[in-house]
C-alpha positions, 0 to 999 in steps of 0.5 A, spaced: 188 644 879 194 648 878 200 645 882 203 652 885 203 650 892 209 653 896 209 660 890 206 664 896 211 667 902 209 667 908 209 675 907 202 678 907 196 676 912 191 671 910 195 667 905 197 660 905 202 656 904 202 652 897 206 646 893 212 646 890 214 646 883 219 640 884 219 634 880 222 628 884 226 622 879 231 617 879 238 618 878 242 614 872 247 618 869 254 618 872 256 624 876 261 629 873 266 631 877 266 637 882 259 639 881 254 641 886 249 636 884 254 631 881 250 632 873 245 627 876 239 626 871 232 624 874 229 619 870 222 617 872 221 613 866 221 605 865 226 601 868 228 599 860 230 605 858 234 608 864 240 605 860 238 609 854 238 615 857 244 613 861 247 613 855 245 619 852 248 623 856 255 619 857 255 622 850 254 628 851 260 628 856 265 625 852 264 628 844 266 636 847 267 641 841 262 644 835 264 639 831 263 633 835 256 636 838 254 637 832 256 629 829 252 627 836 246 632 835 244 626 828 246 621 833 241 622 837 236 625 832 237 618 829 236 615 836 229 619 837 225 617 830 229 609 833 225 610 839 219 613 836 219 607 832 218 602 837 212 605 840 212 607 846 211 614 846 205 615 851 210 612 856 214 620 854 220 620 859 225 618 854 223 623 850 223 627 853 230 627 855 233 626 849 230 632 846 233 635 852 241 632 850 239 635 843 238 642 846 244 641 850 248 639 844 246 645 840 247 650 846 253 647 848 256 647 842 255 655 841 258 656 848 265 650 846 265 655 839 267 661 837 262 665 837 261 671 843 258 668 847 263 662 847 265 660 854 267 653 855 268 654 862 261 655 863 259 649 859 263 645 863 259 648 870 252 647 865 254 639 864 255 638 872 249 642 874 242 638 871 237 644 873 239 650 872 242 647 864 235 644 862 231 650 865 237 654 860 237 651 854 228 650 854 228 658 856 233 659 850 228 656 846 223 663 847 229 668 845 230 671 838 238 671 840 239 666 845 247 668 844 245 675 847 241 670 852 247 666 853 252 672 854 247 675 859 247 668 863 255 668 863 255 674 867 250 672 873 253 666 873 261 669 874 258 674 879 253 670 883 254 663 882 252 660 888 245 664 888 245 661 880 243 654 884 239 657 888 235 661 884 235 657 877 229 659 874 229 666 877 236 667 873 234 664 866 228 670 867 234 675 867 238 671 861 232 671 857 228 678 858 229 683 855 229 690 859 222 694 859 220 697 854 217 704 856 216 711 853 221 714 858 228 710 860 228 709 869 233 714 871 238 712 875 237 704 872 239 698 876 245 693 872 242 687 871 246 684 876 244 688 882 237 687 880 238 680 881 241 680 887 235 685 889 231 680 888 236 673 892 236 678 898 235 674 903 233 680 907 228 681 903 220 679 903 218 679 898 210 676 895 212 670 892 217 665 893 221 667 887 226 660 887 219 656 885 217 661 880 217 659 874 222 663 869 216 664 864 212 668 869 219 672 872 221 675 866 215 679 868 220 682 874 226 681 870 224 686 865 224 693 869 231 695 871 228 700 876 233 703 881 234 700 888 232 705 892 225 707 888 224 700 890 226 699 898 221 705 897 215 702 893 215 696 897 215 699 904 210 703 902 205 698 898 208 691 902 201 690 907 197 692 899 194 685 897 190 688 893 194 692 888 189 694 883 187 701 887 196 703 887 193 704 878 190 710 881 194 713 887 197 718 881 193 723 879 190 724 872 194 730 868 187 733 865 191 739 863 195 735 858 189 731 856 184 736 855 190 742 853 195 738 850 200 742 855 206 738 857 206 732 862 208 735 869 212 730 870 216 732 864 219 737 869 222 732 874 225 725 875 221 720 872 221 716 878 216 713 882 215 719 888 215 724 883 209 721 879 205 720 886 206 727 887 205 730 881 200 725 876 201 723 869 195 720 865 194 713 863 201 711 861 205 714 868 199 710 872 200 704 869 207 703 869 207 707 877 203 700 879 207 695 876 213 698 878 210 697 885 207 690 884 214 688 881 218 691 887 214 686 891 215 680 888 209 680 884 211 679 876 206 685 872 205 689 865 203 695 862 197 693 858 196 697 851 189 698 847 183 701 844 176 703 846 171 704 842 173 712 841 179 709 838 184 713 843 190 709 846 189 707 852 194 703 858 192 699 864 196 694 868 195 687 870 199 683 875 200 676 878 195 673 882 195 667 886 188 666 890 189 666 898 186 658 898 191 656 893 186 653 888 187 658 882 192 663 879 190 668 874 192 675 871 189 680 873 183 684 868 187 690 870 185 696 873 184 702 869 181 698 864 174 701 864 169 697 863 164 703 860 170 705 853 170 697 852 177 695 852 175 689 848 182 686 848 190 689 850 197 688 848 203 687 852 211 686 851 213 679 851 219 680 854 222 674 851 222 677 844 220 684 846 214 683 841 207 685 842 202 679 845 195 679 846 194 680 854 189 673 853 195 670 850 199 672 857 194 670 861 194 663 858 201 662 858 200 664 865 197 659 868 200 654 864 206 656 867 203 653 873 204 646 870 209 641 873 213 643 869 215 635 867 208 636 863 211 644 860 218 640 858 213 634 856 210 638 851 216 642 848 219 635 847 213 632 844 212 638 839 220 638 837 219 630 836 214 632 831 218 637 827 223 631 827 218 626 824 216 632 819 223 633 817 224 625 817 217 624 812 218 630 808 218 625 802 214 619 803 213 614 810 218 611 813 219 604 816 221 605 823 229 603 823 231 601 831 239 600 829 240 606 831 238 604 839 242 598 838 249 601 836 248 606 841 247 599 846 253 596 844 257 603 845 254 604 852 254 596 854 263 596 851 264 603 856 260 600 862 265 593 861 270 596 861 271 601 867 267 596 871 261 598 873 257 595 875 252 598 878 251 602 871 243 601 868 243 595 864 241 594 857 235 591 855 234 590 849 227 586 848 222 593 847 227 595 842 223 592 835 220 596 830 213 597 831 211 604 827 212 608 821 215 614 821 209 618 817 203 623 817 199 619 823 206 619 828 207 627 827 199 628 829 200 624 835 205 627 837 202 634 836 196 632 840 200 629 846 204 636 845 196 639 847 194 634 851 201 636 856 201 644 855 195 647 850 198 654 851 205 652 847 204 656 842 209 652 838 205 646 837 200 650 833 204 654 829 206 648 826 199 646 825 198 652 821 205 651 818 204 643 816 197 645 813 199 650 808 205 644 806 198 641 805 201 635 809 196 635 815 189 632 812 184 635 813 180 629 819 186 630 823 185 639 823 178 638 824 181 634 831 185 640 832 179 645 832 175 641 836 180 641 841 183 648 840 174 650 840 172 645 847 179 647 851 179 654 850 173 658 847 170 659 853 176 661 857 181 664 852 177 666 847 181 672 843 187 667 843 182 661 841 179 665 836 186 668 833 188 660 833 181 659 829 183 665 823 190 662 822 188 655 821 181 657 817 185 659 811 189 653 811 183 649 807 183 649 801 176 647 799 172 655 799 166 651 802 170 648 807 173 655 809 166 659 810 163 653 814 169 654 819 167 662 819 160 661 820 162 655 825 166 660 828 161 666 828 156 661 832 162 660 838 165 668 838 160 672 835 156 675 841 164 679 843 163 685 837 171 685 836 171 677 834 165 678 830 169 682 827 175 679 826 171 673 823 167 677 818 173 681 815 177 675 814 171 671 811 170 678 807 177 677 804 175 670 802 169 672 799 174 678 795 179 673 792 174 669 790 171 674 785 165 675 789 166 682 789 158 684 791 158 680 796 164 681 798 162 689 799 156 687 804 160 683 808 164 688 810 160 693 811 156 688 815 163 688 820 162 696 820 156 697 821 154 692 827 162 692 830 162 701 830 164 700 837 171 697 835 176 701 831 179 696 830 174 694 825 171 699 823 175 702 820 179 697 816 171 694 814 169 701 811 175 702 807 175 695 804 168 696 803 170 703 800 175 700 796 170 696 792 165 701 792 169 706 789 171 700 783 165 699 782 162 706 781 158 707 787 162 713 790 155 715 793 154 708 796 161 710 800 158 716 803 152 713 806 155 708 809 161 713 811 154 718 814 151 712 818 157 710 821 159 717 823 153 718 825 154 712 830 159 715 833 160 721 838 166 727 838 171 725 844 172 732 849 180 731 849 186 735 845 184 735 838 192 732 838 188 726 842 182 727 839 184 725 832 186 718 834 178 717 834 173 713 829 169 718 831 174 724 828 178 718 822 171 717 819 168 724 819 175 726 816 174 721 810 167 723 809 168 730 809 174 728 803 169 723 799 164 729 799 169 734 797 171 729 792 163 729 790 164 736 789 160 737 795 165 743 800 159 745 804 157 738 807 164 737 807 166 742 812 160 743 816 163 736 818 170 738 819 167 744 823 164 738 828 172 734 828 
């Protein structure tokens, strides 16, 4: 079960009150001075190993600067491989907070240095404030330019500092997302500051708990930069809407611009959510109108982009949901995602990158977000530890070397002599032995743990792909990973599992191996028509590098043919196939496959502007030109009269 209790505010009938996120620990860190929460670490790992991440962290107080954070970073590198090599890494603690001391050291530096974001001041406040610095330097992790990322923190940070403690992951969402993007700017746009501070106000009731939201789902309501005033006014009119499907239709479709490609009338006022309420827009205006208003209420949305089977682009929205019995969360399918025009898949911006995701992938990252977030830190740690082992192995296995572990025990156990302390962690040096090498087989467990904790971390299978194209990953050990990717997620995340598949497939380097995948894969996803296709035109592609060009030719003609409802493989299938027709002097053979799949399609009603989007129009297009190229002009307009 998802660990979400306390998410819910006590704002809407019928809801109830769930768990909190919190992990509780055991302080071991020495506090720092004029800290709110004294810089104490919680570790809740082995008693033996309380001196070690003690001591980790003593360092990172004491070597300030680039230069000494960049000599500490080897250090404590050094010291992970020295406690991989022990063995104890099911026992994942440690680990994890010694990738956390790597992360600091990496940021603290950027911060201490002379970049744009340099601000020393503020990497004091971060080493004296354990929640909001580790939930930071894991979100930064996300970022294309954590400087930009940085930069933006500093600013919430000196204009509200004391709501930073208070709302961390909120303020981290702020730092580390990127505005909306959308076609029209918001007029009269919040800063981000004031947007913040929207969301803090006391005053406020919002859907959720946003000091327990994780920073992952917040971001989806720090994207928009809608002014304050459109959203005092959306949430007093949607507050009692539990359900806020049905605000997708509260505007009004603008049929003229659909049918006649006149302008939106929208375009002749503000674009503000009043002003779409009262005159319309299309898809577009309606999708932004409701995660507009479920943003506004605490609710984290997105604008959902895709195509259905005519081809046309259409837009729809999903939100953030949480059951009224606390038993399950999810993202909801979307209104305006039309069952009928088979919108098989929809992209969003991820407003961590700004780039496009599948909306499978959002969802999966949704609820994954819902993990304590000791087990999401877990993951990340582990994953990053396999990287290490990686670099560490390149050129052969290793033997484990624990002296790092000691000399740092010696340099902790000389500072804790000499100032006395006598209720600092002891050292304990009987586990420290040498018990694993640093091979192929740790980098692997360490990669299963980094599943087994957050299968949604998407790291931890781009390294799977990436290793396996070094050839560094054997075969056996991604026969496990396709096991456990196809048993955890085919059922429930299907595109995103599928999309992992077709990554990995092309890794192998046996063909036999690779069309054995495809067929096993075909076996799982083939009943959804746009992942049937997506694995035919990849294994087409194999069979085409191959040489097998005839083969090659009916495999892509296959995709078209049996997924004609996906434009998105239809038409690259018959182009492929076109291709190598036309290569092989079977020109005619194209037209008939041109005519079949025409004929399966159906002209849309829309303005030709829009309607030229369509299979419908793009294959007839194609087949008028081959025919005319055939010498054919009469068919080939009577087709063209039909566009």
């Amino acid at each position: 079960m998802l660990a979400f209790r306390g998410l819910i505010r006590r704002a809407l009938p019928a809801v109830t009150i769930l768990s909190a996120f919190a992990v509780a620990g055991v302080a071991v860190a020495a506090p720092a001075a004029g800290s709110r929460d004294g810089g104490i670490v919680k570790f809740t790992g082995p008693r033996e190993e309380q001196w070690l991440v003690r001591a980790v962290y003593d360092e990172l107080r004491l070597n300030t600067g680039p230069e000494k954070r960049g000599e500490l970073v080897k250090r404590i590198e050094s010291v992970a491989t020295a406690w991989l090599a022990t063995g104890r890494m099911e026992a994942f603690d440690a680990g994890n907070e010694l990738v956390h001391a790597m992360l600091a050291c990496k940021y603290l530096a950027e911060l201490e240095g002379k970049s744009k974001a340099a601000n020393p001041q503020l990497a004091q406040w971060l080493l004296g404030h354990e929640e909001v610095r580790r939930t930071l330097f894991r979100g930064l992790e996300d970022v294309d330019s954590p400087e930009k990322a940085l930069e933006q923190f500093a600013e919430l940070q000196a204009a509200e500092p004391e709501k930073v403690l208070e709302y961390p992951n909120l303020a981290v969402a702020f730092a580390t997302a990127k505005t909306l993007r959308h076609y029209k700017k918001q007029p009269s746009p919040a800063s981000m500051v004031e947007s913040f501070n929207y969301y803090t106000d006391s005053k406020r009731r919002f859907r959720y708990d946003l000091k327990k939201m994780p920073y992952e789902l917040s971001r989806y309501l720090a994207d928009t930069r809608l002014n304050i005033a459109e959203r005092d006014w959306a949430a007093k009119k949607y507050f009692r809407m539990v359900d806020l499907g049905p605000a997708y239709f509260h505007v009004k479709y603008d049929d003229d611009y659909y049918m006649k490609k006149v302008p939106k009338k929208i375009e002749a006022l503000d674009y503000t959510l009043p002003n779409l309420l009262k005159v319309g827009g299309v898809c577009i205006e309606q999708a932004y109108y409701a995660s507009q208003i479920a943003k506004s209420l605490g609710v984290p949305a997105a604008i959902v982009y895709g195509k259905g089977e005519s081809g046309i682009g259409h837009a729809w929205f999903t939100y953030f949901q949480l059951n009224p019995a606390g038993t399950s969360a999810s993202w909801s399918g979307g209104a305006g995602r039309y069952q009928n025009q088979l919108y098989f898949t929809g992209n969003v911006y991820n407003p961590a990158t700004g780039e496009k995701i599948m909306d499978t992938e959002l969802v999966l990252v949704g609820a994954a977000a819902l993990l304590p977030q000791k087990r999401r830190e877990q993951a990340e740690s582990a994953a990053a530890l396999a990287k290490l082992v990686s670099e560490a192995c390149r050129e052969g296995d290793k033997e484990g070397d624990v002296e790092p572990l000691k000399a740092l025990a010696a340099d902790y156990q000389a500072r804790v002599d000499k100032a006395g302390d006598s209720a600092a962690p002891k050292v304990a040096l009987e586990w420290v032995k040498p018990k694993k090498k640093l091979d192929s087989d740790m980098m692997v467990g360490l990669l299963h743990l980094a599943i087994q904790r957050n299968i949604a971390y998407g790291q931890t299978w781009r390294m799977v792909v990436s290793l396996r194209k070094e050839n560094r990953l054997s075969t056996k050990s991604l026969d496990r990973f396709f096991s456990l990717l196809i048993s955890r997620t085919a059922a429930a995340y299907p595109e995103q599992s599928c999309q992992m598949i077709l990554d990995l497939v092309p890794t192998l380097e046996e063909p036999g191996k690779r069309e054995m995948a495809y067929k096993k894969s075909l076996a799982v996803y083939g009943r959804r028509p746009d992942l049937k296709g997506k694995i035919l035109l990849a294994l087409g592609d194999d069979v085409r590098e191959r040489g097998q060009t005839a083969r090659a030719i009916r495999i892509y003609q296959t995709a078209a043919m049996e997924c004609v409802i996906v434009p998105d493989v239809v038409l690259p299938a018959a182009s492929k196939a076109e291709e190598l027709l036309v290569a092989n002097n079977k020109k005619a053979e194209a037209m008939r496959m041109y005519q079949a799949l025409f004929a399966k399609t159906t002209r849309s009603d829309a303005a030709a502007e829009i309607r030229r989007e369509t299979s419908n129009y793009k294959l007839g297009a194609r087949l008028a030109e081959l025919l005319k190229q055939a010498g054919n002009t009469a068919a080939a307009q009577q087709i063209e009269s039909s566009l």
